[in-house]
C-alpha positions as CSV (number, residue, x, y, z in Angstrom):
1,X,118.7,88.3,99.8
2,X,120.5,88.5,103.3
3,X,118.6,89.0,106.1
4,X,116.9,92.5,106.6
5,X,116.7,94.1,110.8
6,X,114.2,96.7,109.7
7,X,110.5,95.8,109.7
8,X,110.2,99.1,106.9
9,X,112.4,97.2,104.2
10,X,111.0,93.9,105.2
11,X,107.1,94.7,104.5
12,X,108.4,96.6,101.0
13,X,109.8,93.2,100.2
14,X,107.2,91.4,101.2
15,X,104.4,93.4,99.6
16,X,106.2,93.7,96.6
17,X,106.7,97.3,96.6
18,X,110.6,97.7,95.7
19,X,112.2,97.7,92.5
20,X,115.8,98.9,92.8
21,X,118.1,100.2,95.8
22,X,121.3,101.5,95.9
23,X,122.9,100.1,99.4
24,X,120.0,98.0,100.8
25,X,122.3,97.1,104.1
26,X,122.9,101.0,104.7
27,X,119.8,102.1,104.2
28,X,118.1,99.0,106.4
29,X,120.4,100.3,109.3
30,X,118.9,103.9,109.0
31,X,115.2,102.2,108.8
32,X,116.3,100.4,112.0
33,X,117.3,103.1,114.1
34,X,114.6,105.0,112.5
35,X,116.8,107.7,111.1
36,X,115.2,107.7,107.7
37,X,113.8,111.3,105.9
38,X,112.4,110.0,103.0
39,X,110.9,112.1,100.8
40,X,109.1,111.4,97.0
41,X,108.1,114.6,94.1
42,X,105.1,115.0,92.9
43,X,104.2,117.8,90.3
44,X,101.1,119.7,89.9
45,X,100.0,119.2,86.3
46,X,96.2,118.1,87.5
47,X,94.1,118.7,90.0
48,X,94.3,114.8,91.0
49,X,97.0,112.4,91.5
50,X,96.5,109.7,89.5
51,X,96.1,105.8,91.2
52,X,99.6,104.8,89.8
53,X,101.2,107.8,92.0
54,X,99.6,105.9,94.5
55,X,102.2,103.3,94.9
56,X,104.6,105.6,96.0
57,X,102.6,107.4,98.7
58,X,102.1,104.5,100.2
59,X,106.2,103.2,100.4
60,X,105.6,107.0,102.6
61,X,103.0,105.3,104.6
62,X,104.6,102.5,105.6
63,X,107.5,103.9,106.5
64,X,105.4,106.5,109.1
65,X,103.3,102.8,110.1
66,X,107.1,101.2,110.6
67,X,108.7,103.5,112.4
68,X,111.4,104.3,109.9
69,X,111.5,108.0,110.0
70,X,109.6,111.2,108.7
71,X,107.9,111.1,105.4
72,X,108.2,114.2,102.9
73,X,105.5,114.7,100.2
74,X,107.6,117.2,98.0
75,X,105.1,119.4,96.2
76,X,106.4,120.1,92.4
77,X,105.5,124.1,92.7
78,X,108.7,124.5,90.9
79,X,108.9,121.9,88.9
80,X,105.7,122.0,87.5
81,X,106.6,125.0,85.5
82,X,109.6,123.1,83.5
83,X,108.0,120.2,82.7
84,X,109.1,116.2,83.3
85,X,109.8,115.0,79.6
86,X,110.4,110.8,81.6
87,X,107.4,109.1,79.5
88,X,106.5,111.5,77.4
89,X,107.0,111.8,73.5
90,X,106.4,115.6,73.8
91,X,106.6,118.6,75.4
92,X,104.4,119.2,78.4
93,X,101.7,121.9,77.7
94,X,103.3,124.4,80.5
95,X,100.4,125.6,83.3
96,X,100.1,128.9,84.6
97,X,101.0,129.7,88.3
98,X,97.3,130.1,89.3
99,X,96.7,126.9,87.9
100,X,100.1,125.1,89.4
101,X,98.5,126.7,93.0
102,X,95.1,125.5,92.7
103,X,96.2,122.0,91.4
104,X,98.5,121.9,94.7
105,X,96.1,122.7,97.0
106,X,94.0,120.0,95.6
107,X,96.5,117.3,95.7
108,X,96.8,117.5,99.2
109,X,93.5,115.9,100.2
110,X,94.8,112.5,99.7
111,X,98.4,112.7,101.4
112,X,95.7,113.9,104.5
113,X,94.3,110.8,104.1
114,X,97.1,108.4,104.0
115,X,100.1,110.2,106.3
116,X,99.9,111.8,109.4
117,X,101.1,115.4,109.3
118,X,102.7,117.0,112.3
119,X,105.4,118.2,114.3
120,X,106.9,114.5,116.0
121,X,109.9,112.9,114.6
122,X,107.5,110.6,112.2
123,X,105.2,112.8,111.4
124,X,105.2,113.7,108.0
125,X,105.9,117.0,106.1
126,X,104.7,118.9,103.1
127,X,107.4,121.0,101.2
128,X,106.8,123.5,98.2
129,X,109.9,123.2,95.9
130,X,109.1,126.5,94.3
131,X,110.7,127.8,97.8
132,X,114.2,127.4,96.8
133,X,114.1,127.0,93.0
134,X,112.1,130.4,92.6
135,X,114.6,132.6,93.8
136,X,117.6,131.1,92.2
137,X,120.2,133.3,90.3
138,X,120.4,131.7,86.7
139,X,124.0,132.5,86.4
140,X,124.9,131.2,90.4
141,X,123.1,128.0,89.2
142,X,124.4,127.2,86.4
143,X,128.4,127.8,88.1
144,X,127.1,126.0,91.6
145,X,125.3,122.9,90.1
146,X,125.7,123.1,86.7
147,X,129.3,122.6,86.5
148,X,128.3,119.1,88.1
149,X,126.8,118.2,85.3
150,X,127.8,115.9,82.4
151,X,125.7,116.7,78.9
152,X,126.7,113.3,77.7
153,X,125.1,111.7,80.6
154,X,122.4,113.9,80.3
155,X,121.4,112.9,76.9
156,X,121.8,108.6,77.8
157,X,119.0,109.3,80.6
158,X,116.1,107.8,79.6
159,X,114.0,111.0,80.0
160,X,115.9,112.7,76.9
161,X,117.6,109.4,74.8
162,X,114.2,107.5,74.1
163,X,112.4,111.6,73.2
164,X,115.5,111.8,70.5
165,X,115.7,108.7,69.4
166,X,112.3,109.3,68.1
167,X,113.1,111.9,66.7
168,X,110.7,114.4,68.9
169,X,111.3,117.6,69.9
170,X,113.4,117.9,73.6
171,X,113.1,121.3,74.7
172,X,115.6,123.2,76.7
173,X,113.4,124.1,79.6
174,X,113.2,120.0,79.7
175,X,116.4,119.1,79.6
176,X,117.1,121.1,82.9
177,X,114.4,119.1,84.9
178,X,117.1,116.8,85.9
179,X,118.8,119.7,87.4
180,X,116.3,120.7,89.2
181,X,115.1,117.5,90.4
182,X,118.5,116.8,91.6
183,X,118.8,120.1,93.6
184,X,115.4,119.4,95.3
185,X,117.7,116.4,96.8
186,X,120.8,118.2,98.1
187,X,118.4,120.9,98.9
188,X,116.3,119.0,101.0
189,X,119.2,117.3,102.9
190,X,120.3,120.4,103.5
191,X,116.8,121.8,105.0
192,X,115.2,118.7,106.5
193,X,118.0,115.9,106.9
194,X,116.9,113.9,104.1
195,X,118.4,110.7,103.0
196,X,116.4,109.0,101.1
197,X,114.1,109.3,97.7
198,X,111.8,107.0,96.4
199,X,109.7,107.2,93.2
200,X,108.9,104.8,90.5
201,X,111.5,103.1,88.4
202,X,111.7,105.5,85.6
203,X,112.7,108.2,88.1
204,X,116.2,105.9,89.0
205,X,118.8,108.1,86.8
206,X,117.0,111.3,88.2
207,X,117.0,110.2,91.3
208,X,121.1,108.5,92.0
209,X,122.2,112.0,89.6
210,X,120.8,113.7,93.2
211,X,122.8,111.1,95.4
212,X,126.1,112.3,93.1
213,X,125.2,115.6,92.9
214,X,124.8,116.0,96.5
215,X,128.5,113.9,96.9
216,X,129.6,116.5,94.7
217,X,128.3,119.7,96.6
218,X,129.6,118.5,100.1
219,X,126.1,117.2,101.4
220,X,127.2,116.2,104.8
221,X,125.5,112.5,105.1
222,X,124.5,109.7,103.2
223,X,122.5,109.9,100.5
224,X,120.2,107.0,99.1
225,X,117.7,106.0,96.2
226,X,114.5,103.4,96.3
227,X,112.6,102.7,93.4
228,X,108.9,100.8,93.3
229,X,108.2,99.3,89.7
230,X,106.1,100.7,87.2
231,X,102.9,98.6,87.5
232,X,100.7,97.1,84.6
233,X,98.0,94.4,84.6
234,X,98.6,91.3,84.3
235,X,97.2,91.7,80.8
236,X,99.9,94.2,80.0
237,X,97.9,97.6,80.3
238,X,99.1,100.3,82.1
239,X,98.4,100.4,85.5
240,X,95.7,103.3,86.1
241,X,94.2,104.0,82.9
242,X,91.4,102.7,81.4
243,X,89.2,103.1,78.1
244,X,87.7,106.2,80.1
245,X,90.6,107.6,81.1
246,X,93.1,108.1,84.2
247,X,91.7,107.0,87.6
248,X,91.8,109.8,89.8
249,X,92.7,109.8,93.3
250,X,90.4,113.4,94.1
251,X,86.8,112.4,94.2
252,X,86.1,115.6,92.6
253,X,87.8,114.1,89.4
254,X,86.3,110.1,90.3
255,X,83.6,109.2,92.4
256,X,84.0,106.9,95.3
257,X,81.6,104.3,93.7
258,X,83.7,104.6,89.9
259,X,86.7,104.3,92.3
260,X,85.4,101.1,94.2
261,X,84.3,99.6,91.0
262,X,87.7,100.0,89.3
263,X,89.0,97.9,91.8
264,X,85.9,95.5,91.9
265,X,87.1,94.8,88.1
266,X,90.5,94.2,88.6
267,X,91.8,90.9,86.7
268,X,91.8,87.3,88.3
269,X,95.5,87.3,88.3
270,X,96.2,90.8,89.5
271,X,94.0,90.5,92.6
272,X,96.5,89.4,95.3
273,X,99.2,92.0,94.5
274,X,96.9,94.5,94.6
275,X,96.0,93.5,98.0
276,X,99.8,93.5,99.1
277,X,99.7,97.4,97.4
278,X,97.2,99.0,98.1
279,X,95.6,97.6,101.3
280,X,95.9,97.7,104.6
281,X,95.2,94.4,105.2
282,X,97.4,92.4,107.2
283,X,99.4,89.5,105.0
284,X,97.9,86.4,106.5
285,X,94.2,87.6,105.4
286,X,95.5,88.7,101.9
287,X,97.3,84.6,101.5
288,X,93.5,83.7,102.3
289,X,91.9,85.7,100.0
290,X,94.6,85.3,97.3
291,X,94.0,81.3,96.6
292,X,90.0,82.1,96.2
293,X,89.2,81.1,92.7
294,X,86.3,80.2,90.5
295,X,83.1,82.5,91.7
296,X,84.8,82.6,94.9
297,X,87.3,85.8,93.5
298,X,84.6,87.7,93.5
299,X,84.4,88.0,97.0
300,X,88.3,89.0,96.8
301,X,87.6,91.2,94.4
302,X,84.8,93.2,96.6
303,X,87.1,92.9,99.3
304,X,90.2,94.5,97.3
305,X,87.2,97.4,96.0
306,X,86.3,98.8,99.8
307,X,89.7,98.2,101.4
308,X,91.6,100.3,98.5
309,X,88.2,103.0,98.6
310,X,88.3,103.2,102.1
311,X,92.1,104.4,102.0
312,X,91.2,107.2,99.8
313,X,88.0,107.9,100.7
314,X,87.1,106.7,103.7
315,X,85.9,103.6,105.4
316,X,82.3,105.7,105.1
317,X,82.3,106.3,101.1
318,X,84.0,102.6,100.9
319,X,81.3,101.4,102.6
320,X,78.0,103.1,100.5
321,X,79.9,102.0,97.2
322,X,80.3,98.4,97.7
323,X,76.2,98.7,99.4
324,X,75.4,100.7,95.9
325,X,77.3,97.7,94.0
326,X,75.5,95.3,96.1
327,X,71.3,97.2,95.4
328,X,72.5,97.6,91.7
329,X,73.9,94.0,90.5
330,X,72.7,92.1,92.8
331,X,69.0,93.3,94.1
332,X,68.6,94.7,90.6
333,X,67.2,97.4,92.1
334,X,68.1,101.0,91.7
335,X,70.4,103.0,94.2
336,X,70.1,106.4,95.0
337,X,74.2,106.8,95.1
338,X,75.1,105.5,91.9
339,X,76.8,108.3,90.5
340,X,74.5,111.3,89.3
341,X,74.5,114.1,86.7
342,X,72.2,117.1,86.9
343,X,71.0,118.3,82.8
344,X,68.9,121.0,82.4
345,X,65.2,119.4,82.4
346,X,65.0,121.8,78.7
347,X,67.5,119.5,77.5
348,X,65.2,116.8,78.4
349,X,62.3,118.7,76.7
350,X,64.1,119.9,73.5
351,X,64.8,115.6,73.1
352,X,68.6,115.0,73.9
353,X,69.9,112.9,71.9
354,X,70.7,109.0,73.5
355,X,73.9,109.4,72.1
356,X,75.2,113.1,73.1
357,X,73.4,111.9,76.8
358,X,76.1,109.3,77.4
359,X,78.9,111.7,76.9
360,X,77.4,114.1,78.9
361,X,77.1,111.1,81.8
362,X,81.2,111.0,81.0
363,X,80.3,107.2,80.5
364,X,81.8,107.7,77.3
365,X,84.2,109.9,75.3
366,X,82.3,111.2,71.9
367,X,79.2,110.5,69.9
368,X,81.1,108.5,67.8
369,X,82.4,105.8,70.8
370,X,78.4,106.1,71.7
371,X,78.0,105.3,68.6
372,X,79.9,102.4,68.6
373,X,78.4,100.4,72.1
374,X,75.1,101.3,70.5
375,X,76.1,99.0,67.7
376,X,77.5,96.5,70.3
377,X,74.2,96.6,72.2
378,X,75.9,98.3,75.2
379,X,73.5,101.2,75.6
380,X,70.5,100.6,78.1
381,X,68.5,103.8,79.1
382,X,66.5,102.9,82.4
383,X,67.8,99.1,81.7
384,X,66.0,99.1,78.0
385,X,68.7,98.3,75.4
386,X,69.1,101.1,72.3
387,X,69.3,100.4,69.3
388,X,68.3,103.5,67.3
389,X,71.6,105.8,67.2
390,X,68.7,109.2,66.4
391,X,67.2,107.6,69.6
392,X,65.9,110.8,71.9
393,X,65.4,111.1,75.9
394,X,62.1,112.4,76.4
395,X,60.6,113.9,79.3
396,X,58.4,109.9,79.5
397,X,61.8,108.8,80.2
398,X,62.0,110.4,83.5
399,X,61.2,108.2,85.9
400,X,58.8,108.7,89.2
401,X,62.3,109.2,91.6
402,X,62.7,112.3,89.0
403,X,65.7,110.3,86.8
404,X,66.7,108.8,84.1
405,X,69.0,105.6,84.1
406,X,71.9,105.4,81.4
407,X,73.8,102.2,81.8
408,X,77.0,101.3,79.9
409,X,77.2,97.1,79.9
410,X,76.3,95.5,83.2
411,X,78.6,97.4,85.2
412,X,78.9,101.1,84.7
413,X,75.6,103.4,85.4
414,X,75.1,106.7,85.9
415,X,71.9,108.5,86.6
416,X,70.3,111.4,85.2
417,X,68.3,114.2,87.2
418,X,67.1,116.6,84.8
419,X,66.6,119.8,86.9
């Protein structure tokens, strides 16, 4: 790799964020000059981004931190009601517009966190797709960008060749995402000066179909595409999901501790990339924490745990999870933040069952994965181990702080306060 001038491309590299670029050198001598408008989609299907969008929100930061150029955080109000088939084996359940609205206005508590919004030349923007794509003309569209289209290359994207060579159902509101996502390109350089857009790697033949579609409809500058890869463990798993289900960036979907102890059980060997991602932390201190081994990781791994909370969170929230962590495994003693439920004190009464209790604590799925950890002695209520699956919680269980204890293994807990 030749040598890069900006400082933008050189911490991507560097912290392993880049995956694919289409002209390195031209795009380094826009980062340079600080000439680049960058922006990356993100559609509204849930109320939370999810921690593998987080990757690419922070390529947005570090360009604002380096000086590139503006950052763009492209809401998906458009979008969102087609439906990206890229990973999926079947059709998107479509959401209504209420819903796509909400979900919007809930995404944006974490680009607050993490960008810095405002009216200078690297302050960053957010833009609602749905303000050019609602009012287009079907038939204009089809003739203006339409015609630009090729339906062979169409169906050897990625997004509709792996959903038919399975055999599943592609549906025609699908298929014109690419369309659309291309548009938001041309559309943006058009509004904003845009010359850039970054996503992850399965979002490459979306995103260079917007550099030739913009070619195409006379877009007056250079147009250019940076990928980040698609991460997984170092065991293979995909990077943000877990047994329990996605890890959400909203703590109205996660709490700050659950968040902090995600991190806190990231893998031995995935520790220092995760530094170099999703940290702040300068790259000397991440080189000293990334040769700890033995019990030593630990500390690496708390570290990694309250430097990724306190960039979604807050250093604050960071802060009383990894003090929880510490009063729960290594006092032993119980902490009044460990995430808490509120039940009905009838249901306490009327004898819950153990079983229905730890779905209702969300520390499992169903009665029947209950079930299942009972068997595997991974059930402790108020740190007694069940092993009765017609087990009850009585109102003797509450304890004199007014709780009850439920405790998946050694590491997840969830408290209780009948009410």
């Amino acid at each position: 790799m030749s040598k890069l001038k900006s400082d933008f491309l050189n911490v991507l590299h560097a912290r392993g964020f880049i995956h694919q670029c289409s002209d390195e050198p031209g795009l380094d001598a826009l980062a340079a000059d600080g000439r680049v408008v960058a922006y990356v989609g993100y559609d509204c299907t849930a109320p939370s981004l999810h921690v593998g969008s987080l990757l690419s929100i922070m390529m947005l930061y570090w360009l604002q931190k380096t000086n590139a150029g503006k950052p763009i955080a492209l809401m998906g109000g458009g979008t969102t009601r087609v439906g990206d088939p890229s990973g999926k084996d079947e059709t998107r359940q479509l959401r209504t517009i209420a819903e796509i609205d909400a979900n919007q206005e809930s995404l944006k508590l974490v680009f607050a966190r993490v960008l810095d919004f405002g009216d200078g030349k690297t302050d960053a923007l957010m833009v609602d797709n749905a303000e050019w794509l609602e009012p287009l003309n079907y038939i204009s569209f089809l003739r203006d960008v339409g015609r630009h289209f090729s339906v062979n290359r169409m169906l050897s994207m990625d997004s509709a060749k792996l959903r038919l060579d399975r055999e599943q159902e592609l549906s025609f509101i699908e298929f014109n995402y690419m369309l659309l996502q291309s548009y938001d390109y041309v559309e943006l350089a058009r509004r904003y000066g845009c010359n850039l857009q970054m996503g992850g790697s399965d979002q490459w033949g979306n995103i260079v179909t917007g550099i030739d579609l913009g070619r195409r409809m006379g877009t007056a500058h250079s147009l250019y595409a940076l990928t980040c890869p698609l991460l997984t463990t170092a065991s293979g798993a995909k990077m943000g999901k877990t047994a329990a289900g996605a890890i959400w960036l909203n703590e109205a979907q996660l709490s700050a501790y659950d968040y902090w102890q995600f991190w806190r059980n990231t893998e031995d060997a995935d520790v220092g990339r995760f530094l170099k991602l999703f940290t702040l932390l300068p790259m000397d201190e991440i080189a000293r924490l990334s040769v700890l081994a033995g019990a030593e990781i630990n500390e690496a791994k708390k570290v990694l745990a309250t430097e990724a909370t306190a960039l979604v969170h807050g250093r604050h929230k960071a802060d009383a999870a990894s003090e929880t962590a510490r009063k729960t495994f290594e006092q032993g003693t119980l902490a009044e933040d460990l995430p808490t439920i509120e039940v009905p004190l009838s249901d306490i009464a009327n004898e819950l069952g153990v079983l229905q209790a730890f779905v209702t604590a969300g520390l499992v799925k169903s009665n029947s994965e209950a079930r299942r950890q009972l068997q595997g002695g991974a059930l402790r209520v108020n740190d007694t181990a069940m092993s009765d699956e017609k087990a009850k919680l009585r109102s003797s269980d509450i304890t004199a702080d007014g709780i009850i204890k439920l405790s998946l293994g050694k590491k997840k807990h969830v408290l209780l306060r009948p009410v």
